[in-house]
Every structure is written in C-alpha cells, then in structure tokens.
C-alpha positions in Angstrom: -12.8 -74.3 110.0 -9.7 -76.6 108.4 -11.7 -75.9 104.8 -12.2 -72.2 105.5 -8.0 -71.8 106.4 -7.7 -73.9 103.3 -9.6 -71.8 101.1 -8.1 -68.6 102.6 -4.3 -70.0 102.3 -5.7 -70.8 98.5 -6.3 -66.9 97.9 -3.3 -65.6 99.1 -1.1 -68.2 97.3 -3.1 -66.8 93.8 -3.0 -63.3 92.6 -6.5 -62.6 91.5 -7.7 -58.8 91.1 -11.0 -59.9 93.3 -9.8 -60.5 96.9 -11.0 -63.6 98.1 -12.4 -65.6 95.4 -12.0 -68.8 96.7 -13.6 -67.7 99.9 -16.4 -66.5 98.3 -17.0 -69.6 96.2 -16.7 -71.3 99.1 -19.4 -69.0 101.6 -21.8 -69.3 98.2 -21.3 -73.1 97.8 -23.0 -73.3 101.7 -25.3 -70.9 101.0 -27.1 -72.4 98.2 -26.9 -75.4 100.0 -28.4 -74.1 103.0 -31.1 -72.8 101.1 -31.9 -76.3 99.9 -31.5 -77.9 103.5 -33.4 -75.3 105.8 -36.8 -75.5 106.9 -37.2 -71.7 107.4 -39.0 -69.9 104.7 -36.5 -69.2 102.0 -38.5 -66.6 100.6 -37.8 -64.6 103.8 -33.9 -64.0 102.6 -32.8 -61.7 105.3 -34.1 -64.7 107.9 -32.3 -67.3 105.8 -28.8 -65.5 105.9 -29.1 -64.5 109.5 -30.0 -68.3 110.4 -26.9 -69.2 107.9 -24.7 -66.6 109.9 -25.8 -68.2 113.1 -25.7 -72.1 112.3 -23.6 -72.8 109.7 -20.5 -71.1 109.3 -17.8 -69.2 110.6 -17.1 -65.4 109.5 -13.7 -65.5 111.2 -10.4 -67.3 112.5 -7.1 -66.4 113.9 -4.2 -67.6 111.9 -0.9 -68.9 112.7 0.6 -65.8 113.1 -2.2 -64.7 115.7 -4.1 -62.2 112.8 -7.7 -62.0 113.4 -9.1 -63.1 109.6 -12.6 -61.6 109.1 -15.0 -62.6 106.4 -18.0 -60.5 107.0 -17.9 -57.8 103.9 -17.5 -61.3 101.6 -20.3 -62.5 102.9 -21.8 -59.3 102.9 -21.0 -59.2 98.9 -22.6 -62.4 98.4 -25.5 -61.5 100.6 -26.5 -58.0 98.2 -25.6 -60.1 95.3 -28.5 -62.6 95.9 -31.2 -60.0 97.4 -30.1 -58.1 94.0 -30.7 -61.4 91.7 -33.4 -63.0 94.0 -35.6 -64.6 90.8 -32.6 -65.9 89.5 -31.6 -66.9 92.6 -35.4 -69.0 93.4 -35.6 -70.4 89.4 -32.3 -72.0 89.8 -33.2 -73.5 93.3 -36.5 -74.5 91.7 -36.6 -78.4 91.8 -38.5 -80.9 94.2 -37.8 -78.7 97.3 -39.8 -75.9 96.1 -42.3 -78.0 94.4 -42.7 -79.8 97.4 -42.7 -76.9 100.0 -45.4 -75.1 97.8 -47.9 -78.2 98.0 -47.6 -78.3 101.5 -48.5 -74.5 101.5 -51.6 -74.8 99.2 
C-alpha cells in the first residue's frame, strides 16, 4: 500500500501525457514477477491475472483527502497489452522457470 501512494503521489507531482505511468510501471514490475513466482499455469493468462488481482496487489486506496483512488482500467491496460504481446511476453520470461516447469510436464 505505502509503495502504491508513493507511486501515485509520483504521477501527480509529473506532468506526463499518459496518466499514470509510474503506476503502471509499478502494476507491470509485480506482474512479471508474479509470473515468475506462481505455480499456476502461466500459459493460462486470464487465471494468472485473476490470481494476481486476488493475492498480490491492491487496485485501490482512499487518500488523505478521503478520494476513493481506483486502478482497475491501468491494470486493465497492462492486462490487453500482454494477452496482445503474449510470445513476447513468454520469450522474455524464458529462463530456468520455464525450462524447468516444461521438464516436469514431459
């Protein structure tokens, strides 16, 4: 939560035409991790992101001022983007976990 307010006062202090781009790095930097730590089948995107949704993060938070902060359509963004780019998105995670997963498999 304190790095998700951190990352959220970080956008609004920057001007950027995308909204959100720390936020976004941020969501994307657990993401790929999660992909690497899971034991669900990461081939099965849509499970991986609604076990992501459910265990590791948070979409929202209230701030100071009592506003209700919602991540979902960043998330959402970086959800199409991967299912858009998936072999892009399985050669770069390509490394021992795959290797490794796909021996226990055969």
């Amino acid at each position: 939560m304190r790095q998700l307010k951190f990352f959220y006062q970080k956008d609004l202090e920057k001007k950027y035409s995308d909204k959100f781009l720390y936020i976004k790095a941020y969501y994307l930097h657990h993401l790929l991790d999660y992909f690497k730590e899971t034991r669900i089948d990461i081939y099965n995107i849509n499970l991986v992101f609604e076990k992501f949704l459910q265990e590791k993060v948070v979409i929202e938070f209230v701030d100071d001022l009592d506003n209700t902060i919602n991540f979902q359509n960043e998330l959402n963004e970086i959800f199409l983007l991967l299912k858009e780019n998936r072999e892009e998105l399985y050669n770069d995670l390509q490394g021992e976990y795959l290797i490794n997963s796909k021996k226990k498999e055969g």
